[in-house]
C-alpha positions as CSV (number, residue, x, y, z in Angstrom):
1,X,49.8,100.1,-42.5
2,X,51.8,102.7,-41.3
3,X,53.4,104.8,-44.7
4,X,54.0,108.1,-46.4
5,X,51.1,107.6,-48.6
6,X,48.4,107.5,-45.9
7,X,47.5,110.4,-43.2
8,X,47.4,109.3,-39.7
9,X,45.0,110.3,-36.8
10,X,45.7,110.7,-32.8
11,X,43.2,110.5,-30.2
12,X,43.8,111.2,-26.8
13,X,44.8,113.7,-23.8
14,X,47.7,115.4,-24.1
15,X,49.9,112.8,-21.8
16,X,53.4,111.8,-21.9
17,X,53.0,109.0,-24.1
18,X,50.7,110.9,-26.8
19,X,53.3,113.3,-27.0
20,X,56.5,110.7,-27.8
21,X,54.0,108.7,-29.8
22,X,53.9,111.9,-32.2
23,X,57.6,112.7,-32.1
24,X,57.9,109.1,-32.8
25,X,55.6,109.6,-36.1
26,X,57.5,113.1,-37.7
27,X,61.1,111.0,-37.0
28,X,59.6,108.5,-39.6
29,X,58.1,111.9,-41.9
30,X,54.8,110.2,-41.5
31,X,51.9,112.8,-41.2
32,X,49.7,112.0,-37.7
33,X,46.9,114.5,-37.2
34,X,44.9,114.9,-34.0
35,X,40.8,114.1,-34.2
36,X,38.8,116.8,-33.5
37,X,36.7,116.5,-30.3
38,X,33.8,115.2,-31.6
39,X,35.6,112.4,-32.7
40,X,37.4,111.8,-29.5
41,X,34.4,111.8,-27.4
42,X,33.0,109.0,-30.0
43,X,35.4,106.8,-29.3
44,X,36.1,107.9,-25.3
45,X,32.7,105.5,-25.1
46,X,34.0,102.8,-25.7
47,X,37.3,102.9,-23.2
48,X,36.9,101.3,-19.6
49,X,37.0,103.3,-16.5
50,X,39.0,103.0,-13.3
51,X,38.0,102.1,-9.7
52,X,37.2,106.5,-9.7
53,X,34.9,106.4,-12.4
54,X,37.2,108.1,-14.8
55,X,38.3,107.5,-18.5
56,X,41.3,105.7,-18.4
57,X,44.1,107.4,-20.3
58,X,44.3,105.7,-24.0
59,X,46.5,107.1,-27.4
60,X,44.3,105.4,-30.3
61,X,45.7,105.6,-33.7
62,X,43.6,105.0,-36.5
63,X,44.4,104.2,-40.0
64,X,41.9,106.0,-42.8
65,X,41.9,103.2,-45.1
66,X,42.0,100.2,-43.6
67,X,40.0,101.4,-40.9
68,X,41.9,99.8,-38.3
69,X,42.3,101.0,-34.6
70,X,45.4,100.7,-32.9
71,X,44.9,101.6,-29.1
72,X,48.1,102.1,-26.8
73,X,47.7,102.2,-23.5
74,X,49.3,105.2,-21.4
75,X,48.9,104.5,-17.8
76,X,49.7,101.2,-16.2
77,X,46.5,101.2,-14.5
78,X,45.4,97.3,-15.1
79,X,42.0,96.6,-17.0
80,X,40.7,93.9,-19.7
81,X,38.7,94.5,-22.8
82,X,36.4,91.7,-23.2
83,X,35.9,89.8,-26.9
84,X,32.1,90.4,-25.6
85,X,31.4,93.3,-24.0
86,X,28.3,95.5,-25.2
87,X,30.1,99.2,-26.1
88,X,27.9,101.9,-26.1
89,X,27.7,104.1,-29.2
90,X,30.1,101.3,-31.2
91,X,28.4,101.9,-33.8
92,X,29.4,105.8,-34.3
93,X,32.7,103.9,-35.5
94,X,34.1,100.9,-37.4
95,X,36.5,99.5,-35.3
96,X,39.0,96.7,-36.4
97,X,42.1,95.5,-35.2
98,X,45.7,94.6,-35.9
99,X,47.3,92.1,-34.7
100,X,50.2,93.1,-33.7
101,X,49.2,96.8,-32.0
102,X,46.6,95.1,-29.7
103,X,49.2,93.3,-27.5
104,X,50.0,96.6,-25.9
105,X,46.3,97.1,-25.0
106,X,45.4,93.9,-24.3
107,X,47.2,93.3,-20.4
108,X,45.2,91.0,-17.9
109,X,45.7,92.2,-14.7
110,X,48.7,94.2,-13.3
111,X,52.1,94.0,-15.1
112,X,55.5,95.1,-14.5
113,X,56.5,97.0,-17.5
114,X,57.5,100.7,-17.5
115,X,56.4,103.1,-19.7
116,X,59.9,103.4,-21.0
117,X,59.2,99.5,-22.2
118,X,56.0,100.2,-23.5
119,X,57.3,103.0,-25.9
120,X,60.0,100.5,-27.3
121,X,57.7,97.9,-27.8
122,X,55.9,100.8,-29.9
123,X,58.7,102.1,-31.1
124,X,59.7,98.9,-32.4
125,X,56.4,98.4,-34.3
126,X,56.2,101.5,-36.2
127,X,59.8,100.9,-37.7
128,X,58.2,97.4,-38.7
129,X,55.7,98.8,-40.0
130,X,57.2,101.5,-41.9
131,X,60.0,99.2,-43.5
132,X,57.6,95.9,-44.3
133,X,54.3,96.8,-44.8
134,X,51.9,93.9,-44.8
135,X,51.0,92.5,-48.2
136,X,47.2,92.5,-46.8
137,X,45.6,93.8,-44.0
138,X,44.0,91.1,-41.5
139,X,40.7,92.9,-39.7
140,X,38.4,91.6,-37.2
141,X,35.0,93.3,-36.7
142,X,34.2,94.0,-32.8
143,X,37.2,94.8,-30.0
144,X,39.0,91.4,-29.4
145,X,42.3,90.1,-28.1
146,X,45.1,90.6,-30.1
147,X,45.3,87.2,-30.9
148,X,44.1,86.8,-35.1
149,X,43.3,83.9,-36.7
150,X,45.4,85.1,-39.4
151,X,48.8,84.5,-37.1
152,X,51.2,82.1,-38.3
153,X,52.1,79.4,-35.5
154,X,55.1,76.9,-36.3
155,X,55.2,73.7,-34.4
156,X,58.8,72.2,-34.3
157,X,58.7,68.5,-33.7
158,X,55.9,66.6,-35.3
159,X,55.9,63.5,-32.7
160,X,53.7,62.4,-29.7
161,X,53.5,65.3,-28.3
162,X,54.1,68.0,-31.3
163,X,51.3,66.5,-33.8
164,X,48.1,66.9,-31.3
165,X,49.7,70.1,-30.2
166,X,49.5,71.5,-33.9
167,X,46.3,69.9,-34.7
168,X,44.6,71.9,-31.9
169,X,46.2,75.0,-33.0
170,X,45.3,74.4,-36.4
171,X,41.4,74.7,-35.4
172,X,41.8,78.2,-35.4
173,X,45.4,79.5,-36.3
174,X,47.6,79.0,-39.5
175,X,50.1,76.3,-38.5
176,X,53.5,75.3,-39.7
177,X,54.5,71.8,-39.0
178,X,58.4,71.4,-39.2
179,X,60.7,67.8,-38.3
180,X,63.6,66.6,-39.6
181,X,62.3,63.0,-40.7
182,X,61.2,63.3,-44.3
183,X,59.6,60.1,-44.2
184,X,57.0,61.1,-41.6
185,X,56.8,64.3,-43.3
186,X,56.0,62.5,-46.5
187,X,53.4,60.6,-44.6
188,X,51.6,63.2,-43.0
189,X,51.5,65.5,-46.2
190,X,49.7,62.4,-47.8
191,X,47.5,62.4,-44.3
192,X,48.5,59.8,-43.1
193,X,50.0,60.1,-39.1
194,X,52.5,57.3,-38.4
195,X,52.5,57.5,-35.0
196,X,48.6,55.9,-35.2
197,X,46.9,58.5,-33.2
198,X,44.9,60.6,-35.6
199,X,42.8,59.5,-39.1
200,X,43.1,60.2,-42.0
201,X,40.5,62.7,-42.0
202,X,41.0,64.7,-38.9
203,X,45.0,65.5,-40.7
204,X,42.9,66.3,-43.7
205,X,40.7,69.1,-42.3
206,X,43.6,70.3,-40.2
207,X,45.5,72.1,-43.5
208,X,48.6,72.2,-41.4
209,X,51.8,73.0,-44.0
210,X,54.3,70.5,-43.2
211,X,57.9,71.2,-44.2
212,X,61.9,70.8,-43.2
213,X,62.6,74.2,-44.0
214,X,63.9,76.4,-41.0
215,X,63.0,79.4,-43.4
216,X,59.2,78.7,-42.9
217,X,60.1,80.1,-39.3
218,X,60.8,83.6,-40.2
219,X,57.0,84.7,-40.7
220,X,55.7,83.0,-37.6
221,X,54.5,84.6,-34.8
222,X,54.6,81.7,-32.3
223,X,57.2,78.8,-32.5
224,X,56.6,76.2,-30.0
225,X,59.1,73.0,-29.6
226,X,57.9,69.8,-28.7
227,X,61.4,67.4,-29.6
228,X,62.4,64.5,-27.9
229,X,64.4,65.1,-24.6
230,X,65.8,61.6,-23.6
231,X,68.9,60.2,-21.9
232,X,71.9,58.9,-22.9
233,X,73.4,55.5,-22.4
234,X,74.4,56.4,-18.6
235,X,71.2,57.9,-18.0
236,X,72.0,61.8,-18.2
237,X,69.7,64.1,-19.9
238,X,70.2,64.1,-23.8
239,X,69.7,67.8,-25.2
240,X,71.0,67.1,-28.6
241,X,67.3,67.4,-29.9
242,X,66.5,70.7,-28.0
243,X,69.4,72.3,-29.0
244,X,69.6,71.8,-32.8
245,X,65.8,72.8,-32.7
246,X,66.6,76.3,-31.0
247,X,69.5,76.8,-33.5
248,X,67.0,76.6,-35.8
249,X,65.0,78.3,-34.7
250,X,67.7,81.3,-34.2
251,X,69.0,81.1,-37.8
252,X,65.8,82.2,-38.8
253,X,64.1,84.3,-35.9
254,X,62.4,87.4,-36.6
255,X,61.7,90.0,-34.0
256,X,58.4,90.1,-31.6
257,X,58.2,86.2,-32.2
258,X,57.4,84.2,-29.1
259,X,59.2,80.9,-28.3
260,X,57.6,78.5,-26.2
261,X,58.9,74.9,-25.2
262,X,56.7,72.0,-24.2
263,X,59.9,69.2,-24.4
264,X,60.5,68.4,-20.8
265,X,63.6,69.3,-19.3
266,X,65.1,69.7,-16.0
267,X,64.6,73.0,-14.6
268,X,66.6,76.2,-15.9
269,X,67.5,74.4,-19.7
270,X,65.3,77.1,-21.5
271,X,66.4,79.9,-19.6
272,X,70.4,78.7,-19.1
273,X,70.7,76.5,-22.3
274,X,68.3,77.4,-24.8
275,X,68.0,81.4,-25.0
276,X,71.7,81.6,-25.3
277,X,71.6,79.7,-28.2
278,X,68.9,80.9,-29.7
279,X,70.4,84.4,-29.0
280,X,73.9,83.2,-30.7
281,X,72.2,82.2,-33.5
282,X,70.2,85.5,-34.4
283,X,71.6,88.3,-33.0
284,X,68.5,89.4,-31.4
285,X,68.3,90.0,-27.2
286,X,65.7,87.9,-25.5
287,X,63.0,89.8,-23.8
288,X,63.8,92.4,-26.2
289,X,63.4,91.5,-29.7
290,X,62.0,87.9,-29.1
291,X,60.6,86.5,-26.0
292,X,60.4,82.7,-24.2
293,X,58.4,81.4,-22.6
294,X,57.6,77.0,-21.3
295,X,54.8,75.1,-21.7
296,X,55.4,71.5,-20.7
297,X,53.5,69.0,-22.6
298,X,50.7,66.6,-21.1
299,X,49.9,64.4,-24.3
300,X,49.0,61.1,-23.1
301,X,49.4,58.5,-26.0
302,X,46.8,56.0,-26.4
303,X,44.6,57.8,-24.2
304,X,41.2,59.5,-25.9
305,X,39.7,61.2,-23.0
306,X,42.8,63.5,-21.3
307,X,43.7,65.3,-24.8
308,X,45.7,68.5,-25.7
309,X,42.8,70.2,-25.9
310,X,40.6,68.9,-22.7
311,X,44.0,68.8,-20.6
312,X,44.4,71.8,-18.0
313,X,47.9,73.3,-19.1
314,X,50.7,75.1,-17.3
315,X,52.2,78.0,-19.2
316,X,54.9,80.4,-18.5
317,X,57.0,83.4,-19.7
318,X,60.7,85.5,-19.0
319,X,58.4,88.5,-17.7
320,X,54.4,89.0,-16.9
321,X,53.5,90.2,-20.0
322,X,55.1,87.1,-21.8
323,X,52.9,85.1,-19.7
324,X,49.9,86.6,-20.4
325,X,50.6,86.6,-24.4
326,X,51.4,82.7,-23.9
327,X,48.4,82.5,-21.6
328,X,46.1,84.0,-24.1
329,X,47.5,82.1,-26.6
330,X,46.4,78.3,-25.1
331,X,43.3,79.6,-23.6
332,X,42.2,80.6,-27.5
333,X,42.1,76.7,-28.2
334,X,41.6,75.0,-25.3
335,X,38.5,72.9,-23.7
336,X,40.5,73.3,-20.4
337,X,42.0,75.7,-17.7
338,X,45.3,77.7,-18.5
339,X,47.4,78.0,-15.1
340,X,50.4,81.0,-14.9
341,X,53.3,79.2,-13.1
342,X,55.3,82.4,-11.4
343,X,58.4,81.4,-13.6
344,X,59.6,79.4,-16.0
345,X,62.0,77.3,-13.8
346,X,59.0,76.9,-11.7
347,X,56.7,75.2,-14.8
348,X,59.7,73.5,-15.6
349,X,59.9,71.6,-12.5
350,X,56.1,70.8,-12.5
351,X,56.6,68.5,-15.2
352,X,59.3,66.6,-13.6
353,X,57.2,66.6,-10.7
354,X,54.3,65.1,-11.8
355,X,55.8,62.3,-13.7
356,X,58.7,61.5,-10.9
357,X,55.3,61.1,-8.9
358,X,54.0,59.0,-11.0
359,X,57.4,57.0,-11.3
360,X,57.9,56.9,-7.7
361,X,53.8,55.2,-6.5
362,X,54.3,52.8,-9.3
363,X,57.4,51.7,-8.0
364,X,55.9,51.4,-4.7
365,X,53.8,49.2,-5.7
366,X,55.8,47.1,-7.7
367,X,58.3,46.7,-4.7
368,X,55.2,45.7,-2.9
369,X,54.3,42.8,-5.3
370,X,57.2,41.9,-5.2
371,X,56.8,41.5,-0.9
372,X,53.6,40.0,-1.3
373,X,55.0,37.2,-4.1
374,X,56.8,35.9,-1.7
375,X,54.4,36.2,1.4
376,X,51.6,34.6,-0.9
377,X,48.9,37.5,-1.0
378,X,47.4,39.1,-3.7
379,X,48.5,42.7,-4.2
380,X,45.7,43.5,-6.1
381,X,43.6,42.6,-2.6
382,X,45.6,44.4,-1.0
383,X,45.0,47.6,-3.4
384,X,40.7,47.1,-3.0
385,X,41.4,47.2,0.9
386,X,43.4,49.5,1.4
387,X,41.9,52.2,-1.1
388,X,38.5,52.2,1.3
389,X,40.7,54.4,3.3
390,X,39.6,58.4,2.1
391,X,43.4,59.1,1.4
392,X,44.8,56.2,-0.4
393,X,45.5,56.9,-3.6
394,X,45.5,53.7,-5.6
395,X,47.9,53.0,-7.7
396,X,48.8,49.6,-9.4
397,X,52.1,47.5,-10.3
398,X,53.5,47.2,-13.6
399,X,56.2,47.8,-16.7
400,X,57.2,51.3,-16.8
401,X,58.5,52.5,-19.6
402,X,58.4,55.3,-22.5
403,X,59.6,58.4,-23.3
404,X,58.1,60.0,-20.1
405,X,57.6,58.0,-16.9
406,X,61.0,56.2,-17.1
407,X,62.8,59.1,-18.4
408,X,62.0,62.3,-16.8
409,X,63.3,61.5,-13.2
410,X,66.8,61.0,-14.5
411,X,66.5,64.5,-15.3
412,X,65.5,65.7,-12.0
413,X,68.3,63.2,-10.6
414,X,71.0,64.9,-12.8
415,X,70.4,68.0,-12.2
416,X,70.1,67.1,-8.3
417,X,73.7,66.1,-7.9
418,X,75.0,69.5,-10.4
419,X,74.2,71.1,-7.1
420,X,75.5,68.5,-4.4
421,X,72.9,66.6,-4.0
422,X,72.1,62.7,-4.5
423,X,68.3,61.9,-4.4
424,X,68.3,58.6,-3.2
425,X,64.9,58.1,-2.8
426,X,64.3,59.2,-6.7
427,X,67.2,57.0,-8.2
428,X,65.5,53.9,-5.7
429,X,62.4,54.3,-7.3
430,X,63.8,54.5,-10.7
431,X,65.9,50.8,-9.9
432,X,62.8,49.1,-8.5
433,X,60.8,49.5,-12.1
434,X,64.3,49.0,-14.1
435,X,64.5,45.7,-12.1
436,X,61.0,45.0,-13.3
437,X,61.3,42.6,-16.3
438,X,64.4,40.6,-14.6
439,X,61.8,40.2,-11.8
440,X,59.2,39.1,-14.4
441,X,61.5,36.2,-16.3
442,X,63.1,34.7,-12.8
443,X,59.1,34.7,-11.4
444,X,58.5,32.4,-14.7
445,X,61.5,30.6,-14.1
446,X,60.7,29.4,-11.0
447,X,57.4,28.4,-12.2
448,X,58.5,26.7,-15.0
449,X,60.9,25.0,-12.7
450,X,58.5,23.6,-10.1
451,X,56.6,22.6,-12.5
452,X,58.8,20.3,-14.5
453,X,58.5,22.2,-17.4
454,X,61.1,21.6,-20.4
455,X,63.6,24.2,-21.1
456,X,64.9,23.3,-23.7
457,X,61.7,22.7,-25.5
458,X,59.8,25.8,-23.8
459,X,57.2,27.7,-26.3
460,X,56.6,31.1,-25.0
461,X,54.0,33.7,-26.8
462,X,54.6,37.1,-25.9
463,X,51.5,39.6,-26.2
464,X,52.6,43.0,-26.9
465,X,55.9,45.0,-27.2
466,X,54.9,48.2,-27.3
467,X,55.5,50.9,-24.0
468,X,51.5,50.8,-23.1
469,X,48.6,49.7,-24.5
470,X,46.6,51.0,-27.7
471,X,49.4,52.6,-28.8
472,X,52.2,52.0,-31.9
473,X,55.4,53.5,-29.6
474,X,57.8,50.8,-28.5
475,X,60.6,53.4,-27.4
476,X,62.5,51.9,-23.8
477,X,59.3,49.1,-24.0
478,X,60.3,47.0,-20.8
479,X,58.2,44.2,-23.1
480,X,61.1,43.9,-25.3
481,X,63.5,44.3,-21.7
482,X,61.4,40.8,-21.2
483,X,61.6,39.9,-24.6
484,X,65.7,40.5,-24.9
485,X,66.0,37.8,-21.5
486,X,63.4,35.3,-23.1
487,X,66.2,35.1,-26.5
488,X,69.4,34.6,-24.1
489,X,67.6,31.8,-22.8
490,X,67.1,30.4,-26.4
491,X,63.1,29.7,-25.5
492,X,61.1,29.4,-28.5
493,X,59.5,32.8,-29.6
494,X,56.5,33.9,-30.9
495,X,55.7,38.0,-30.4
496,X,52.5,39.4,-31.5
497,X,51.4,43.2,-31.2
498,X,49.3,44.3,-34.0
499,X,50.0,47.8,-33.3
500,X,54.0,47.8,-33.4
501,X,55.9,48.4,-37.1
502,X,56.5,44.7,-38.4
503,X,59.8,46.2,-40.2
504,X,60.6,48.0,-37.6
505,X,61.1,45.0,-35.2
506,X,61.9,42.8,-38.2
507,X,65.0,44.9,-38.6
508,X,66.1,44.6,-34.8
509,X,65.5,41.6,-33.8
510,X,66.0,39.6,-37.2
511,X,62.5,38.2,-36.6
512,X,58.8,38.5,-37.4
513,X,56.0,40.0,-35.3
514,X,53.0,37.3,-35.8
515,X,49.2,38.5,-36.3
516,X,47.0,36.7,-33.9
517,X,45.6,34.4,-36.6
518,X,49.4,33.0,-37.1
519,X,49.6,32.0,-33.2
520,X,50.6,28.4,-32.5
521,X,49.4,27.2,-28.9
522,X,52.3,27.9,-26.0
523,X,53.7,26.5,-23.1
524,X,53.6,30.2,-21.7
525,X,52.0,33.4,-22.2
526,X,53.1,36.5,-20.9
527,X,50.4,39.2,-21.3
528,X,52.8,42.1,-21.3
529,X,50.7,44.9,-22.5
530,X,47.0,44.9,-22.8
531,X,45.8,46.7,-26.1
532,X,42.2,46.5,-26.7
533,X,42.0,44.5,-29.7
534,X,43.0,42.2,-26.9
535,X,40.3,42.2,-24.7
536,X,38.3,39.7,-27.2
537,X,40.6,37.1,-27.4
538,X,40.3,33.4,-27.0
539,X,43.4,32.4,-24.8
540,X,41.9,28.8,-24.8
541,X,43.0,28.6,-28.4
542,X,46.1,29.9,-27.6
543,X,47.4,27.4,-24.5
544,X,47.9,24.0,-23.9
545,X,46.5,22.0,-21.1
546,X,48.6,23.2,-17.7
547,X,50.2,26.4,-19.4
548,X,51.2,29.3,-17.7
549,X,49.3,32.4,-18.3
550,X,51.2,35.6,-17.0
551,X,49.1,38.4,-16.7
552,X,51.7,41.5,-15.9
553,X,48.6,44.2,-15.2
554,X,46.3,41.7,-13.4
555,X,43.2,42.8,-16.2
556,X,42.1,39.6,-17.1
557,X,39.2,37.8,-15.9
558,X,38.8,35.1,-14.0
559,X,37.8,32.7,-16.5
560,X,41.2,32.7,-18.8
561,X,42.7,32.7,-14.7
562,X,41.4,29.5,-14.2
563,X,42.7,27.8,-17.4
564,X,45.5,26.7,-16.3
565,X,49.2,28.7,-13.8
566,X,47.8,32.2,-13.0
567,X,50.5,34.3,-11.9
568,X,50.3,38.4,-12.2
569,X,51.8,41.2,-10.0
């Protein structure tokens, strides 16, 4: 763009910055001429005015041959330049875009930047520009954010969460897909997702390049991380997976990229653990030569109607502007609002939040099933009475499990007592749903017992393993916590989830997962997780006369009730 071979042109009142701007130019030899007046007042139409009515104070640089229009601002005055504004006279001059230059133009609301940061960001730029020259020149008819199609966007992590986030990106941006597992990167190269959630057809149109290579990093623009965070075997937060990604990631940074991480993590990890390592790794200074900024994730697996795209996201940066860059970057895509969070600690602790919530009302409820077990009421009764009240939130009792609900609190809890603190109420919550399937088998014990059932001969058909419904994940499944109690007491076996990998749970538990056609009938079923190819399903054929139905979530109706022991939470 910027190069010996072209001449370049200055518009602009003789300010501060227009004058640095051209001592900026003859340091690099590059010739910069100033437009003559007619010129100037051509393109002084199109520039917004302040709260006085007055031109606000731009530098435009335009290149002769690509026709491009690179527009700095020089006041920190706050305005935005609308994708669809109606500019008078735009027609007295082509205007196009870079991608880069724009970012300096294109600040929503007030920001705290000085002008000295503004000129280094510039500054920056032009040596880019001057030592790499772009192969091809990306333009954009009409004034727009700086935002192109044409930028590169990498996506580390290609799981739950990191797949949907690059197939919404990859509607309009080039995307990068990068993981470590070459055999879901073989998969999903052949269009095929493993995880279950997206067809053949929708990975198809996508054209995401999918690759192991950290090198595929060093032309992208945007890098966001979406790796597993989990725990370890004493339930403290595991970073291995966010650390090797962001020394990947800084073997192979280039400047101006923007980080953003979507894993969830206790609050401080990007900031504390993440930038230094990314900084280690590169050279480069954060909020200097690269920037950060969090995202956290809301992919719901399994469910079609709260998506990436139709979900409202929280996004924030190291500074204002980084905010705003991220900000624009989501709102580009998505079907939803875009929130600023006022830091990143603060967006980090949102998404703990919200799924500690979560964690904590479902373990209410459980602990009141468990109450009302033994005092011979129906929770689910109780749930339809008491949520005529205007400010019950009803929630209901069951398995928590996963990579989220049952994970993230430990998180929060670790981090907690770092700073002297032990959440009791938090680490309650979590034992109440951990306690959950041992609750489940001695409730069928007891049954089994006062009943007269044989033990020794018992038949017991579990239906489903996997963490929820309509989904392939069995990752900390409390169906297989159930499942793992059900084999010490030698009962007789049969699992069947037509969603969960057959070798998968061949290879763990030395035994085969059953399709429905394959069922023999049982002295017990536990209906552990209610998939909708479920829903259908003849239980008659499946029970004997007198057999105990278990229905963990309460969903089925009264008619398979009524065949024979009902018992549900």
């Amino acid at each position: 763009m910027f190069d010996k071979k072209n001449k370049h042109y200055i518009i602009g009142t003789n300010s501060p910055m227009k004058r640095k701007i051209i001592y900026f130019f003859r340091q690099k030899n590059l010739e910069l001429i100033e437009c003559d007046t007619e010129v100037e007042r051509a393109v002084s139409t199109l520039l917004p005015t302040n709260d006085r009515n007055r031109k606000q104070q731009l530098v435009i640089i335009t290149h002769p041959v690509s026709n491009q229009l690179f527009i700095i601002r020089s006041s920190l005055s706050s305005y935005d330049i609308q994708p669809n504004t109606n500019y008078a006279d735009q027609s007295m001059i082509d205007i196009y875009l870079a991608d880069h230059w724009f970012d300096l133009l294109n600040r929503n609301k007030e920001i705290d930047e000085s002008q000295a940061e503004i000129l280094q960001a510039l500054k920056r730029m032009i040596d880019h520009y001057v030592e790499h020259p772009p192969k091809e020149v990306y333009v954009k008819e009409n004034i727009t954010p700086y935002l192109q199609c044409s930028d590169q966007i990498a996506v580390v992590g290609l799981g739950y969460v990191g797949l949907p986030v690059a197939l919404g990106f990859a509607k309009k941006y080039n995307v990068t897909g990068i993981d470590v597992d070459l055999e879901k990167l073989a998969l999903l190269q052949c269009n095929h997702d493993p995880s279950g959630q997206f067809s053949s057809d929708q990975l198809a149109a996508a054209h995401i390049s999918y690759t192991d290579k950290g090198t595929a990093l060093q032309t992208c623009r945007y890098i966001i991380v979406a790796v597993p965070t989990p725990i370890t075997w004493n339930d403290e937060p595991d970073l291995t997976f966010i650390e090797s990604a962001s020394r990947l990631i800084g073997k192979h940074l280039a400047k101006d990229t923007t980080i953003i991480y979507e894993s969830t993590v206790y609050p401080g990890t990007t900031e504390d653990i993440c930038v230094p390592i990314l900084e280690k790794e590169s050279g480069l200074r954060s909020g200097i030569d690269f920037f950060v900024g969090y995202s956290p994730e809301r992919i719901n697996p399994g469910d079609d109607k709260h998506t990436f795209e139709t979900n409202n996201k929280v996004v924030a940066g190291q500074t204002k502007h980084v905010c705003n860059r991220i900000y624009d970057l989501y709102a580009s895509i998505l079907d939803a609002s875009v929130y600023k969070a006022s830091s990143i600690k603060v967006a980090e602790a949102a998404k703990i939040v919200e799924n500690t919530q979560r964690d904590i009302n479902i373990a209410y409820m459980n602990e009141l099933s468990i109450i009302f077990g033994k005092l011979g009421i129906e929770t689910s009764e109780v749930i339809k009475a008491a949520k005529t009240k205007w400010n019950f939130n009803p929630y209901t009792p069951g398995l928590v499990g996963g990579h989220c609900i049952g994970i993230d609190p430990y998180y929060l809890i670790y981090q907690s007592k770092q700073h002297g603190y032990h959440p009791t109420f938090l680490s309650n919550a979590r034992t109440v749903n951990e306690g959950m399937p041992d609750y489940i088998v001695q409730s069928l014990l007891q049954i089994v017992v006062k009943h007269k059932f044989n033990l020794k001969d018992l038949n017991v058909i579990l239906l489903g393993i996997t963490f929820k419904e309509n989904i392939t994940d069995t990752r900390n499944s409390k169906s297989l916590a159930i499942l793992d109690q059900l084999l010490a007491l030698e009962f007789h076996i049969q699992v069947c989830d037509p969603l969960a990998d057959p070798v998968v749970f061949k290879n763990n538990y030395d035994m085969d997962l059953l399709p429905l056609n394959q069922l023999t009938p049982a002295d017990v079923i536990i209906f552990s997780v209610p998939h909708a190819l479920f829903h259908t399903l003849d239980f008659s054929k499946l029970t004997n006369k007198g057999s105990i139905m278990m229905d963990i979530k309460g969903v089925l109706p009264a008619s398979v009730a009524n065949q024979g022991i009902y018992w549900k939470l």
